[in-house]
C-alpha positions as CSV (number, residue, x, y, z in Angstrom):
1,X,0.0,0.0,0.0
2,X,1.5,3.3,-1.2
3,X,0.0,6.9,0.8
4,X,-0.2,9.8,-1.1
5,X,-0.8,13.6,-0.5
6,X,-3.0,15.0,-2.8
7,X,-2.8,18.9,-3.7
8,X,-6.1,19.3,-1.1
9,X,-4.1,17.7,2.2
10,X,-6.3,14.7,1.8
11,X,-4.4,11.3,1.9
12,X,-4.6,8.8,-1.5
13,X,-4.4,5.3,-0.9
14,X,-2.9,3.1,-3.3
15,X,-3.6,-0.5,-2.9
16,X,-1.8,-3.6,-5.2
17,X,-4.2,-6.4,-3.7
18,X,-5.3,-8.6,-6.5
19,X,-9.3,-9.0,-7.0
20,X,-9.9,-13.0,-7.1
21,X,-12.2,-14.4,-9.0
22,X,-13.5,-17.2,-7.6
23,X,-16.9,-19.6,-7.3
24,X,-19.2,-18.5,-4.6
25,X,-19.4,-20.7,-1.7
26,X,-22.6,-21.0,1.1
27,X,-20.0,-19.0,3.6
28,X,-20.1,-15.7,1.2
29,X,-24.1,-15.5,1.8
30,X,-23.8,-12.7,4.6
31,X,-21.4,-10.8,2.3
32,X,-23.5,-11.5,-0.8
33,X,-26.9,-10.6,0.3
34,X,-25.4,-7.1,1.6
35,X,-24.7,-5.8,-1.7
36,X,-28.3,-4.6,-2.4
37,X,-27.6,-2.4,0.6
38,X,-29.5,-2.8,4.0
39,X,-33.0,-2.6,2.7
40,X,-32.9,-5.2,0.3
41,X,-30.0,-7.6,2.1
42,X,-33.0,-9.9,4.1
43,X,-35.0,-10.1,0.7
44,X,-31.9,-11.3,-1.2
45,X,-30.2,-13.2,1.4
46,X,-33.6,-15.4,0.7
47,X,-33.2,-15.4,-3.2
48,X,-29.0,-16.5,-2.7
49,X,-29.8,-19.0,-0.5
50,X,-32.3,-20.7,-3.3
51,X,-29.2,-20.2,-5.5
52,X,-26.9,-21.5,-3.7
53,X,-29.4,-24.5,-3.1
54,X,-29.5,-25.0,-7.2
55,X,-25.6,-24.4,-7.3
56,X,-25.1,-27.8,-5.5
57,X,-27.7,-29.3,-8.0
58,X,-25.8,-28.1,-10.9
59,X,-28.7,-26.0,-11.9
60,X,-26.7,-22.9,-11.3
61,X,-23.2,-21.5,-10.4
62,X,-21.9,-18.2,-8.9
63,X,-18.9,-16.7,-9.3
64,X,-17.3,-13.9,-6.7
65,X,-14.9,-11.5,-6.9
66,X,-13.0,-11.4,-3.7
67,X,-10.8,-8.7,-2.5
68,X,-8.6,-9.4,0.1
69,X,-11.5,-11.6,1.5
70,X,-14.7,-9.4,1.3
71,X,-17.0,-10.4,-1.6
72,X,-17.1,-7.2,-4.0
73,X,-18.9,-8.7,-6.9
74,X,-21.1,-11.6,-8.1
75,X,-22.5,-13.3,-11.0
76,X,-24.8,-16.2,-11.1
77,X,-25.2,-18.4,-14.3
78,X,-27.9,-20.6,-14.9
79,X,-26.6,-23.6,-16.7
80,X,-30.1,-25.6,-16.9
81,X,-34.0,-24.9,-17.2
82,X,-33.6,-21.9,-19.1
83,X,-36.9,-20.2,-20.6
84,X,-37.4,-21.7,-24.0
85,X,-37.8,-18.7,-25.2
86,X,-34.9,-17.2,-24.2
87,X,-32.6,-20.2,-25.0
88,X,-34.4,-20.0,-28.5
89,X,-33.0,-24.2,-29.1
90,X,-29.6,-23.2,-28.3
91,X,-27.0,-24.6,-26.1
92,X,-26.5,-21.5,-23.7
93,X,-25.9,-19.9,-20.2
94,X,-28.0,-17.1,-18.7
95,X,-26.0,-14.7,-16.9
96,X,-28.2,-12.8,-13.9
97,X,-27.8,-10.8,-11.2
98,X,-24.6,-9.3,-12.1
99,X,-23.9,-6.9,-8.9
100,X,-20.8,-5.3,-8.4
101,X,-20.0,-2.4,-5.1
102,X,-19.5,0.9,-6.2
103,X,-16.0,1.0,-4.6
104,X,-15.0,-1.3,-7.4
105,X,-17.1,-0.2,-10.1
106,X,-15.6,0.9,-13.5
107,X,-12.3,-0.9,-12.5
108,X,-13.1,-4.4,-14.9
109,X,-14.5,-6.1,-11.7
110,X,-17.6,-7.2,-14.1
111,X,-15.5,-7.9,-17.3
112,X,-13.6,-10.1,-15.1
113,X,-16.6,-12.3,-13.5
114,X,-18.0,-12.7,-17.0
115,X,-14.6,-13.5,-18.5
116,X,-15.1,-16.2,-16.0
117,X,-18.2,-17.5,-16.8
118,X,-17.5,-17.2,-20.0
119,X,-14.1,-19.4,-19.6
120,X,-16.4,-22.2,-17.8
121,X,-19.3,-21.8,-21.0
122,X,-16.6,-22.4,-23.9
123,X,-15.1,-25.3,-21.7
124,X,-18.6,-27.1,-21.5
125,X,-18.9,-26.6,-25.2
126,X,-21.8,-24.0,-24.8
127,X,-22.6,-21.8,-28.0
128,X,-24.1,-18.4,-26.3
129,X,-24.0,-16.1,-22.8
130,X,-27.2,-15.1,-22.4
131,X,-28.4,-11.8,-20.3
132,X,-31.6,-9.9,-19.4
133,X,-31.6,-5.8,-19.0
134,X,-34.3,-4.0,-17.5
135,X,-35.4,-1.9,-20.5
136,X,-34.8,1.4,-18.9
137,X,-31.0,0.4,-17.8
138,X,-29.0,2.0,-20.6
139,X,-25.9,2.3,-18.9
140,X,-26.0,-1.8,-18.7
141,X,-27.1,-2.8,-22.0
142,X,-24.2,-0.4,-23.2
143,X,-21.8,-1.9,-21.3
144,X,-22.9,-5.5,-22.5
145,X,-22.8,-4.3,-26.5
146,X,-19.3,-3.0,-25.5
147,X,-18.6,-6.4,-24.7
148,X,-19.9,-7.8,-27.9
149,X,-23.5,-8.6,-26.7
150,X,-26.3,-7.9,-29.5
151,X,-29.7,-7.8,-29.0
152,X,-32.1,-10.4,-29.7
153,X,-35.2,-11.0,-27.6
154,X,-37.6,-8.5,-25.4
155,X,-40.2,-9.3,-23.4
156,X,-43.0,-7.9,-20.8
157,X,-43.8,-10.6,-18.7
158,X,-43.8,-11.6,-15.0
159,X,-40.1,-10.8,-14.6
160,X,-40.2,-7.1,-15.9
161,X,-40.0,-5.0,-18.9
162,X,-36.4,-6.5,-20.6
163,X,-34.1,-6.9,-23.1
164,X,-32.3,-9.9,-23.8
165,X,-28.5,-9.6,-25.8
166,X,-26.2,-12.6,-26.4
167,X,-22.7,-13.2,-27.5
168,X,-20.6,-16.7,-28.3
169,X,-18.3,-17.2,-25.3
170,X,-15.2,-14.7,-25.3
């Protein structure tokens, strides 16, 4: 760690700790769930467990990033029982719930879990990633086309007002 002294008096903190990537594990619930922030941690800490629950079935898997042990991102993949019409007879992998702490926004932290899960697809011989956006999220679907998702399915249905964009594994 390297201290600086900015123009202001205020000290800069330079840190060389690696972020990990790594598959998400029943102990990183607590830190999971408190990503949403504290009025949506109880509510989600419900949803991860289910997760985590399909995760041992092989219905899903999560991926973390870890710095220096505290969870600063996720990414869950759904690797079976994927909506028809989303999978449109493909072999694929849905990508959801992508959430990553503003600390460590804008620094690859998301690039980096989906490089990973995109690592695992092409090794299982899967043809497309697969994501939702809620319509209005611009600044996501962006992202994702920056990445070399394209659009290809919208809905309006029970789980919101979204966009669908897929790309072959990186």
């Amino acid at each position: 760690m390297v201290t600086h002294v900015a123009a202001d008096g205020t000290r800069l903190l330079s840190i060389d700790d690696p972020v990990r990537i790594r598959r998400a594990v029943p102990a990183d619930l607590d830190g999971l769930s408190g990503q949403w922030g504290p009025d949506r941690e109880e509510s989600q800490r419900r949803v991860l467990r289910r997760y985590f629950e399909e995760q041992a079935l092989g219905i899903q898997q999560g991926h973390v990033a870890d710095f220096n042990g505290h969870c600063v991102g996720q990414l869950w993949t759904r690797l079976r029982n994927i909506d028809p019409n989303i999978a449109e007879r493909q072999s694929v992998v849905y990508l959801h719930t992508l959430v990553v702490i503003p600390q460590f926004r804008r620094l690859g932290v998301a690039e980096a879990l989906t490089r990973a899960t995109s690592d695992q697809a092409r090794e299982s011989g899967v043809e497309h990633l697969t994501i939702g956006v809620d319509r209005p999220n611009d600044y996501a679907r962006r992202l994702y086309e920056k990445w070399g998702f394209q659009r290809y399915y919208e809905t309006f249905d029970y789980r919101g007002d979204l966009v669908f964009l897929r790309r072959r594994p990186f």
